[in-house]
C-alpha positions as CSV (number, residue, x, y, z in Angstrom):
1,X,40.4,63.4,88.4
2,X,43.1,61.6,86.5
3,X,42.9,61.4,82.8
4,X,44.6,58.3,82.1
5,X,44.2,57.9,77.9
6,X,41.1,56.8,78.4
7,X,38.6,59.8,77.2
8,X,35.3,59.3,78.2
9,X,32.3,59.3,75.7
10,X,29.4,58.6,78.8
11,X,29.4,58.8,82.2
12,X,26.8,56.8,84.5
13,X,25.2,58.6,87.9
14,X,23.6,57.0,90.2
15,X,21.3,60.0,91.2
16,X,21.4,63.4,92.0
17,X,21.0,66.3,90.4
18,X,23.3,66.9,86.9
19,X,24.1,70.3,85.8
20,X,25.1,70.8,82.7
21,X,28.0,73.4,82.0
22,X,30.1,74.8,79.4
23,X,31.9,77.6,80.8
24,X,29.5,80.3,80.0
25,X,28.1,82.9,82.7
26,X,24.4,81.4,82.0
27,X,26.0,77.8,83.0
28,X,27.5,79.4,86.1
29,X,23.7,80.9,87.3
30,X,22.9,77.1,86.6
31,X,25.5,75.9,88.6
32,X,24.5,78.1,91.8
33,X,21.0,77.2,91.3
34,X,21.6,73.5,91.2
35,X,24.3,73.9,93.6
36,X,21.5,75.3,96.1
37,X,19.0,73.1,95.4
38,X,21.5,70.3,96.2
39,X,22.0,71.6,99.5
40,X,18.5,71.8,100.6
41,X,17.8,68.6,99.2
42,X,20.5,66.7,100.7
43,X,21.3,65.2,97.0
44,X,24.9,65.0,95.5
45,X,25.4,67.4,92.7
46,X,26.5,66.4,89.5
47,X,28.6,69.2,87.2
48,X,29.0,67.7,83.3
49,X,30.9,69.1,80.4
50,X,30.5,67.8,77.2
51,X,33.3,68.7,74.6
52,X,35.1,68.3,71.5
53,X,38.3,70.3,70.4
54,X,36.7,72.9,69.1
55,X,34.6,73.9,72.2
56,X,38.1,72.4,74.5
57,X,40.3,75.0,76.5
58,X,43.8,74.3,74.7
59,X,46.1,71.9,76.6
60,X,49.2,73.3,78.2
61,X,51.1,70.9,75.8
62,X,49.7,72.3,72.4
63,X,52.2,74.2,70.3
64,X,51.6,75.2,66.9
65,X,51.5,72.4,64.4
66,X,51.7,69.7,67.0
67,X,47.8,68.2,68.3
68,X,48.3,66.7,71.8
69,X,46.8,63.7,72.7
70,X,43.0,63.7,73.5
71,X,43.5,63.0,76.8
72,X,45.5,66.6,77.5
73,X,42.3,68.0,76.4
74,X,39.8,66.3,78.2
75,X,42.6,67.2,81.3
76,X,42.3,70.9,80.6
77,X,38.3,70.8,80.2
78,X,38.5,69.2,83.5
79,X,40.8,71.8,85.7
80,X,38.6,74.2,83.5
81,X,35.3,73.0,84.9
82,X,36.7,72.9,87.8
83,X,37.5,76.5,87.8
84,X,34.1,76.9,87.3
85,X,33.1,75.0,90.4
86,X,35.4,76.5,92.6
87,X,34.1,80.2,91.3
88,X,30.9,79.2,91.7
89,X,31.6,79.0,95.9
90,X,29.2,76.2,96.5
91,X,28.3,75.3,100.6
92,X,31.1,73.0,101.5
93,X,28.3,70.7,102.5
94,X,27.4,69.8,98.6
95,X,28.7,66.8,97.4
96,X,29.9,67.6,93.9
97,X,31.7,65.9,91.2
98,X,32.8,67.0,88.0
99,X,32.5,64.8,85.0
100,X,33.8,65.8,81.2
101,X,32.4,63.8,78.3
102,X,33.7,63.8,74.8
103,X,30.3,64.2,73.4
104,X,27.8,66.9,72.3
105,X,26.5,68.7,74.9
106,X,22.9,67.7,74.2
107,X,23.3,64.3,73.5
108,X,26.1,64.1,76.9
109,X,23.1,65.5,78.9
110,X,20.6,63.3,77.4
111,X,22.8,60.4,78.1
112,X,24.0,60.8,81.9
113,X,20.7,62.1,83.1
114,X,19.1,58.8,82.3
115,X,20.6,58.1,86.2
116,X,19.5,61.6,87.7
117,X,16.8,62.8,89.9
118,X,16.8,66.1,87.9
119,X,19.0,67.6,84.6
120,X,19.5,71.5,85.3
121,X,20.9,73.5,82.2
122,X,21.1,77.1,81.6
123,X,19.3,78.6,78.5
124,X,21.7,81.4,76.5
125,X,19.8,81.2,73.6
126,X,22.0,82.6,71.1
127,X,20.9,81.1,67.9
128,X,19.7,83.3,65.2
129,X,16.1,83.9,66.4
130,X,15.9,86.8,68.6
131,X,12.9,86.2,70.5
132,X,13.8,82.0,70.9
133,X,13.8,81.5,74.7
134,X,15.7,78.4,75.0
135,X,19.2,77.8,73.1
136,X,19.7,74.8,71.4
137,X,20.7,72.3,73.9
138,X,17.7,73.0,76.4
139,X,15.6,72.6,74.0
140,X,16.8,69.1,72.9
141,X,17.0,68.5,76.8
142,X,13.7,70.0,77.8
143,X,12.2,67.6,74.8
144,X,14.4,64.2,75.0
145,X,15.9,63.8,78.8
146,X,15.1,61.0,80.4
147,X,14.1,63.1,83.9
148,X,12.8,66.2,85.0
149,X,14.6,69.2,83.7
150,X,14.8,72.9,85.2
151,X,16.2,75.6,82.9
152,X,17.7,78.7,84.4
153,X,17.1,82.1,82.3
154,X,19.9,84.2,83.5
155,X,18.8,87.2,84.4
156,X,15.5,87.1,84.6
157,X,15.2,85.5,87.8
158,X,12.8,82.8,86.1
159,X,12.8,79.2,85.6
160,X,11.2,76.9,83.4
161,X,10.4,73.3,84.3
162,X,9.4,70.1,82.4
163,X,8.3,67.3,84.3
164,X,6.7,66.4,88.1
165,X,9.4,66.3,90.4
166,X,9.1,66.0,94.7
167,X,12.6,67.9,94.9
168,X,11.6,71.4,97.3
169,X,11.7,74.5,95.3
């Protein structure tokens, strides 16, 4: 990918399966599921990372007291991502690409599935309820995206699933 000024805010798909990421372990469980199930399927595989400065990797141009453009960061969530990928040692057969969105993660995910066979997010859950078993973004996916959704519980070797879907287990 070359990041050329132009951040993106949305990113269209034309099927597949989307995984969403953002650099935790739980994303990378995700990301091996999905990654699997895209190889069974035949399906191209989808990896997106919605961002914002805060939640960025810095840029390798940021200094202190100088802000480098927005499209160093989107650059460094990009090679960051796909770190991610690579770690992740998908079969070679899997078609994947690797989209960054400036965007909230929930509504990013919302937004791109609308073209996907199947949305696939992990669930860390670390808000402030102990017992909550989705985090905050899987919930708003689980309730609002536009296509089946699986969420991986790292860890538990569970998954839950909203929607009918013909995709093989």
């Amino acid at each position: 990918m070359r990041v050329d000024g132009d951040v993106a805010e949305s990113v269209r798909i034309e099927g597949g399966i989307l995984v969403g990421h953002d650099g935790s372990e739980c994303a990378q469980h995700a990301l091996r599921w999905a990654g699997e199930l895209a190889r069974r399927s035949g399906l191209d595989l989808h990896v997106l990372r919605a961002w914002s400065m805060t939640s960025a990797p810095r840029p390798a141009s940021w200094s202190p007291g100088y802000v480098p453009p927005m499209d160093d960061w989107a650059g460094a969530v990009y090679e960051e991502l796909n770190k991610h990928v690579t770690a992740a040692r998908l079969d070679p057969s899997v078609r994947v690409t690797c989209h960054v969105v400036h965007r909230s993660p929930a509504k990013g995910l919302i937004e791109t599935a609308a073209g996907a066979d199947l949305l696939v997010v992990g669930a860390r859950g670390r808000g402030g309820f102990g017992g909550l078993l989705l985090g905050s973004v899987s919930d708003q996916v689980v309730h609002h995206a536009p296509c089946p959704v699986t969420v991986i519980r790292s860890g538990t070797g569970t998954s839950l699933v909203r929607g009918q879907t013909t995709l093989p287990a």
